[in-house]
C-alpha positions as CSV (number, residue, x, y, z in Angstrom):
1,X,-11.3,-12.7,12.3
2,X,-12.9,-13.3,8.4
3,X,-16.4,-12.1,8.6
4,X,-18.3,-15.3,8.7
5,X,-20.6,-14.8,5.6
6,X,-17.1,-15.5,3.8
7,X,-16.1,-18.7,4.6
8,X,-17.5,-21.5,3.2
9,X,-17.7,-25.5,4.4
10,X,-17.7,-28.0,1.0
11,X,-18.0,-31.1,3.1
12,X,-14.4,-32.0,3.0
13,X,-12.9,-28.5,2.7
14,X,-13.1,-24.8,4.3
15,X,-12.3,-21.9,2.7
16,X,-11.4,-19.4,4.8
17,X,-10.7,-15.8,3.1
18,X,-6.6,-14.8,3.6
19,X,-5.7,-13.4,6.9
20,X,-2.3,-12.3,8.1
21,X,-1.6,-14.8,10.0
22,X,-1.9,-16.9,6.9
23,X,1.3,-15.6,5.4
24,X,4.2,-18.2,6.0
25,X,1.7,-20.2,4.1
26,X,1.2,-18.2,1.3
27,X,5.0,-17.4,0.9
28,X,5.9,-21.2,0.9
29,X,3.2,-22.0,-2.2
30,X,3.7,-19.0,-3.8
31,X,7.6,-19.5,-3.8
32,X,6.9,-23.4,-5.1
33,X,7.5,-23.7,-9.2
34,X,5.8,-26.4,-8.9
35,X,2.5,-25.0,-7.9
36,X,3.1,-21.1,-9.2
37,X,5.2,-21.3,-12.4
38,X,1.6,-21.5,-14.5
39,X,0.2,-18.8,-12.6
40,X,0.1,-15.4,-14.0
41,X,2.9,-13.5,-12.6
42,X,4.9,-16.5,-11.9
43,X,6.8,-17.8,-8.5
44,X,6.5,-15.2,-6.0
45,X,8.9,-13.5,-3.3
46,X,8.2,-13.5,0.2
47,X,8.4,-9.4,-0.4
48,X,6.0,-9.6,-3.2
49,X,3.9,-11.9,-1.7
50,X,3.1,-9.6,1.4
51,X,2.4,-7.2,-0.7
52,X,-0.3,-9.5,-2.7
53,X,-1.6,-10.8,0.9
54,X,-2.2,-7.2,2.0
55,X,-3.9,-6.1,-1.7
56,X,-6.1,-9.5,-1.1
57,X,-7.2,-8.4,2.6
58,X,-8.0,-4.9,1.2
59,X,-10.1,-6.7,-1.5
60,X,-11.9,-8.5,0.9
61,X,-13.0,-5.3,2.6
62,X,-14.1,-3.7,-0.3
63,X,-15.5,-6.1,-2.6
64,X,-16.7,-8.6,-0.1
65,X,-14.8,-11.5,-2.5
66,X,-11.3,-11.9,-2.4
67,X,-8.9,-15.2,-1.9
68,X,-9.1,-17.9,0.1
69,X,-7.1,-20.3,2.0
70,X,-8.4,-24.1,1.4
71,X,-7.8,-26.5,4.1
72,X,-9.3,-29.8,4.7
73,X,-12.1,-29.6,6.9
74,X,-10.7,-32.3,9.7
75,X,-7.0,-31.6,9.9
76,X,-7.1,-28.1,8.7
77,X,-4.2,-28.2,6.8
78,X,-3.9,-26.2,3.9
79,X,-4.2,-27.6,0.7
80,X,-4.5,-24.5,-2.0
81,X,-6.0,-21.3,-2.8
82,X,-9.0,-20.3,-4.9
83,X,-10.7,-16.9,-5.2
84,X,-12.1,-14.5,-6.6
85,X,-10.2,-11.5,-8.2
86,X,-10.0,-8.9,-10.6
87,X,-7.8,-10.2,-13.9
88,X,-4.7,-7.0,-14.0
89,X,-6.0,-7.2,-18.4
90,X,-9.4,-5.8,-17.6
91,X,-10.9,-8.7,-19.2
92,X,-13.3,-8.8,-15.8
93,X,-13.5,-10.9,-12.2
94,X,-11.2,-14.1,-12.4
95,X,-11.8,-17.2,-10.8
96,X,-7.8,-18.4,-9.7
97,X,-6.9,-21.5,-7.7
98,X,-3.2,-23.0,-6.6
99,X,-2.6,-26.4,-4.8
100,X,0.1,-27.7,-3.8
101,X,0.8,-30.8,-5.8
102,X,0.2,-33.4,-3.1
103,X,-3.5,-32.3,-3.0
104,X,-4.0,-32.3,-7.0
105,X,-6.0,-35.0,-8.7
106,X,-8.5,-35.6,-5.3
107,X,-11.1,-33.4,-7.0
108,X,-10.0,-30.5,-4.3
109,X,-9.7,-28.0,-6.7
110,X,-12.7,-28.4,-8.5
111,X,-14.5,-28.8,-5.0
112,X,-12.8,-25.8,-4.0
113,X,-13.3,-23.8,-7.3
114,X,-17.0,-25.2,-7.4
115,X,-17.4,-23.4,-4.7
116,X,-15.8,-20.0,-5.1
117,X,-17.8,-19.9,-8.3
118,X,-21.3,-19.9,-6.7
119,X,-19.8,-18.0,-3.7
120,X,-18.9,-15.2,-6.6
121,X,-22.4,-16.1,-8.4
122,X,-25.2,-16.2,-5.3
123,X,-23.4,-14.1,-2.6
124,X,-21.0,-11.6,-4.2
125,X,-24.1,-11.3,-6.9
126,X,-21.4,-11.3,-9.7
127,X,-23.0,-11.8,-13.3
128,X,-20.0,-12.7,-15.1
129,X,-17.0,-14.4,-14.0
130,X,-13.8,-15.4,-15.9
131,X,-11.0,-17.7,-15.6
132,X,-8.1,-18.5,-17.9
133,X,-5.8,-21.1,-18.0
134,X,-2.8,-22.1,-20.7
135,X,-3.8,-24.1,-23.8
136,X,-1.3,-26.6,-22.6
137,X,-2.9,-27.1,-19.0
138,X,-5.5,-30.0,-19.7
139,X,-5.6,-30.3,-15.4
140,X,-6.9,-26.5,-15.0
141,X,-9.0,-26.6,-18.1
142,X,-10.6,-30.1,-17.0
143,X,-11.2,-28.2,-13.6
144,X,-12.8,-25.1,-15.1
145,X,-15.6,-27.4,-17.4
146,X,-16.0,-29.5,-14.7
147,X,-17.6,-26.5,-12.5
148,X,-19.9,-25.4,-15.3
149,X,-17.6,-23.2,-17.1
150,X,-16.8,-22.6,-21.0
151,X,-14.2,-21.6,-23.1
152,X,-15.5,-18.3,-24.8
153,X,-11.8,-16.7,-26.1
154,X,-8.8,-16.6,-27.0
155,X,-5.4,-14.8,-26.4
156,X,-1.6,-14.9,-26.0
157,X,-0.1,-14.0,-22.2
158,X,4.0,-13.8,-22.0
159,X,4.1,-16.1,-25.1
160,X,1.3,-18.4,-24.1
161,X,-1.7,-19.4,-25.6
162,X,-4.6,-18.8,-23.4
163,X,-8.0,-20.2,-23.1
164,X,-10.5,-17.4,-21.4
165,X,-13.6,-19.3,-19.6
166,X,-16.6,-17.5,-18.5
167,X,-19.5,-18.5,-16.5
168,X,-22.5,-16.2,-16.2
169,X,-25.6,-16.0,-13.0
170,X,-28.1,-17.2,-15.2
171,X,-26.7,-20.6,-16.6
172,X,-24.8,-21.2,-13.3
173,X,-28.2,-21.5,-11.6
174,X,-29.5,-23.3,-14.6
175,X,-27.2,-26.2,-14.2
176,X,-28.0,-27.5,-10.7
């Protein structure tokens, strides 16, 4: 059972930080090219994504942020993913999120994201968060500015031009 400081009611969603129970889940996203092949690291195995699940417990333990599943609030079934994590580049904590595509252009993920944003902000007491996100990908870049967040740098990933967005405590509470 999450510790209940982490999981966090939108309205229409609950995110609910990963658990092991959660991982047929995570292995059937993960495993999707539809929802992971833009995701650093790409489509995921079942092995490998075990191995993420348990990293993503640890972090949750140690850090008191981490991922989370996102479900609708009524039927509970699982939409996506957004957390909270640090980027592998150094470049600092990461906002991520993943849903699957049937959920994608309802405003989930920026409700979702939205969320894990101030969660990082006003309960982890994170100053700076980061998120990046392909030139090409106007969805997950539309997302990002939606929830407050700007573009402030550049770089190339695997080939790929990459926008780095950054949101900060102090103009995250500036904009409500």
């Amino acid at each position: 059972m999450p510790n209940p400081h982490w999981i966090v009611d939108t309205g229409r969603l609950v995110l609910t930080p990963v658990q092991a129970a959660d991982l047929p889940e995570l292995q059937a996203i993960k495993a999707d090219p539809r929802v992971f092949a833009l995701m650093h690291g790409g489509v995921r195995s079942p092995v490998r994504t075990a191995q993420e699940l348990a990293d993503d417990i640890a972090a949750w333990a140690a850090n008191g942020f981490g991922m989370w599943i996102v479900r609708t609030r009524i039927s509970q079934e699982m939409r996506g993913l957004t957390g909270l994590m640090e980027r592998p580049d150094g470049r600092g904590i990461a906002l991520r999120f993943a849903f699957w595509p049937e959920a994608q252009r309802r405003g989930l993920a920026r409700e979702a994201a939205g969320a894990a944003l101030r969660f990082g902000h006003e309960r982890a007491q994170l100053y700076r968060i980061v998120a990046a996100a392909r030139e090409s990908n106007i969805a997950s870049r539309t997302v990002l500015g939606s929830i407050g967040m700007w573009p402030c740098s550049r770089f190339v990933q695997n080939g790929h031009e990459m926008l780095l967005y950054e949101s900060t405590r102090e103009a995250n509470l500036t904009q409500r």
